[in-house]
C-alpha positions in Angstrom: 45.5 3.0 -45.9 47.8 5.9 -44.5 44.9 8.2 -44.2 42.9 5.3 -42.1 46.1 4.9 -39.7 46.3 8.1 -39.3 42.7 8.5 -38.3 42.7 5.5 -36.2 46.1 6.4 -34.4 44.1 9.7 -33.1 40.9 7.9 -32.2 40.8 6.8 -28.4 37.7 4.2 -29.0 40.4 2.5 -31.8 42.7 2.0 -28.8 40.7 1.5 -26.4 39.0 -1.1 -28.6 42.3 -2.8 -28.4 42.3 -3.2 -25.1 38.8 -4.3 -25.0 39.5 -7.2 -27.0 43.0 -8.1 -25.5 41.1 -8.8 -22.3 38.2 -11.1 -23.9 41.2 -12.9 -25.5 43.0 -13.2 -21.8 39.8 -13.9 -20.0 38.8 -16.6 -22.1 42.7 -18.2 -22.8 43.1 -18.1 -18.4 39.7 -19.9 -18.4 40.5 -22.3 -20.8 43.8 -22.3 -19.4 42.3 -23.3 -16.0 39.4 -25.8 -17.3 42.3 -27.8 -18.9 45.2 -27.5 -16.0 43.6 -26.5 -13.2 40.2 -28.3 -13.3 41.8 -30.9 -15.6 38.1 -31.4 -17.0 39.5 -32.8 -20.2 39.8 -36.2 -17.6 36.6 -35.5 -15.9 34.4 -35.1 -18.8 31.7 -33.2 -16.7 31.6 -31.4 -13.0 27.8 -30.8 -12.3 27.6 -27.4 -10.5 23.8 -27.3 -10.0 20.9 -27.9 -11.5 21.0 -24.9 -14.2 24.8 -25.1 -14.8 27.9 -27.4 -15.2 31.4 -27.5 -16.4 31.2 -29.9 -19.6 34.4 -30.7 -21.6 34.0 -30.4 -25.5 35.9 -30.3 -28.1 34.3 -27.9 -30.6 36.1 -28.7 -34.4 33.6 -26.7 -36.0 32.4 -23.3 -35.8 29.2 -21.7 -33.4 27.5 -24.7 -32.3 29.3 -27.4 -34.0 28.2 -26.2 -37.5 31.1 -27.1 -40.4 33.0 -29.6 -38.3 36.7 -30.4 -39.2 37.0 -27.3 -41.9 39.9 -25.9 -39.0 41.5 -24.0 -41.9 38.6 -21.9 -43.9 37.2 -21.3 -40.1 40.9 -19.8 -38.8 41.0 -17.7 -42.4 37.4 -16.1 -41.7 38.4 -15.3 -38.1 41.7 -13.7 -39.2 39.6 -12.2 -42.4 36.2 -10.9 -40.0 38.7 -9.2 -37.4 41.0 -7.3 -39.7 38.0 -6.4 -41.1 36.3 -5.2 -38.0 39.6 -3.8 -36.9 39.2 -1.5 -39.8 36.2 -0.3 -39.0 37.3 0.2 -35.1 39.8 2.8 -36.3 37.1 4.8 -38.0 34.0 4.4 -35.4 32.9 7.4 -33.4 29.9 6.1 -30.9 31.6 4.3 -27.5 28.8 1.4 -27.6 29.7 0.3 -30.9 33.3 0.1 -30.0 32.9 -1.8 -27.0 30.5 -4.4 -29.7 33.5 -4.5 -32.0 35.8 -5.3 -29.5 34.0 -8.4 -27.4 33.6 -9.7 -31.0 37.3 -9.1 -32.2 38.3 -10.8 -28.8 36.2 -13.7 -29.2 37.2 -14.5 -32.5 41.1 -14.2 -31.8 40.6 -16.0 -28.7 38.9 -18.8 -30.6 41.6 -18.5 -33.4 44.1 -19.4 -30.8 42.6 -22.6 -29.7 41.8 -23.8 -33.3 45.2 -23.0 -34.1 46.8 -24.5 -31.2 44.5 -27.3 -30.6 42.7 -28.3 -34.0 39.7 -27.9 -31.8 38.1 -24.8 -29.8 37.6 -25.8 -25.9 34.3 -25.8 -24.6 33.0 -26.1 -21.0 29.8 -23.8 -19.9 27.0 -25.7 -20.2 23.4 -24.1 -19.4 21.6 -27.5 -20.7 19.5 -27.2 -17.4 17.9 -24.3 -18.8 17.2 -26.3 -22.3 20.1 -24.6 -24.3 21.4 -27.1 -26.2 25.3 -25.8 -26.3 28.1 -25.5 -24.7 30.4 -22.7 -25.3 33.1 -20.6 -24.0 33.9 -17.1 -22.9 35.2 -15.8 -26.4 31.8 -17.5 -27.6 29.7 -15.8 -25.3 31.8 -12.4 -26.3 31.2 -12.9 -29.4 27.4 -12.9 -29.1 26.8 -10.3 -26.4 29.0 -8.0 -29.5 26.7 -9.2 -31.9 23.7 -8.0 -29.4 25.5 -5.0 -28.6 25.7 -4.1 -32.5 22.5 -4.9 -33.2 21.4 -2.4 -29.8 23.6 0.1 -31.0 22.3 0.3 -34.8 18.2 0.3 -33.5 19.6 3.1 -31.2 21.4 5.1 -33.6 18.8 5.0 -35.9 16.1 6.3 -33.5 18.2 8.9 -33.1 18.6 10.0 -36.1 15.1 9.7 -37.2 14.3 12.4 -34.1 17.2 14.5 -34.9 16.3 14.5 -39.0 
């Protein structure tokens, strides 16, 4: 453990992985923040926007698209659990991309955490069902996959560059 905080500590893409995922977590609580007190959607139910897009409220008690509803206590232990463990590995990554994955994904989940914590329930509102997608989510959601995307881009890259460079 010492040697990993000590080779975190000197490793810029650890902090500014931080920083990265302290603003997914403020961008997505001021959101959420505004869709409840601002908007006041929780009252509304629904604003339609256009024909593509609205602001739908839901009240997500389960995890990525509603999958093991009401288990608010095993889902806030693997959020803690997946970004200490990611947080791990941001101390020790060397390639920019892959930190900036880590940290939308880190965000996300904390930002999530929060509202399950807060709320029993993770607050939902962007709603692309006019373009068939069956969801709604969030901004710590959508972090969360665009890191996942990011990850997967950053692996199929760094492997192609190793296979030309080996």
């Amino acid at each position: 453990m010492k040697n990993w905080w000590s080779e975190a500590r000197a490793n810029k893409l650890f902090w500014y992985g931080l920083a990265g995922a302290a603003l997914v977590i403020a961008l997505d609580q001021a959101t959420k923040f505004w869709i409840l007190h601002g908007v006041n959607l929780p009252d509304l139910g629904k604003i339609e926007i256009s024909g593509i897009f609205d602001l739908t409220y839901v009240e997500n008690r389960g995890a990525s698209f509603g999958m093991l509803h009401g288990a608010r206590w095993p889902l806030a232990i693997i959020a803690i659990g997946v970004s200490l463990g990611l947080g791990w590995w941001l101390g020790r990554i060397r390639r920019p991309f892959a930190a900036v994955a880590v940290a939308f994904i880190i965000g996300g989940a904390l930002g999530n955490l929060y509202d399950r914590l807060a709320y029993g329930y993770v607050v939902d509102f962007l709603d692309f069902s006019g373009l068939y997608f069956p969801w709604v989510f969030n901004v710590a959601d959508a972090a969360i996959n665009v890191g996942i995307a990011f990850l997967l881009y950053d692996a199929w890259r760094s492997g192609r560059e190793e296979k030309q460079t080996g």
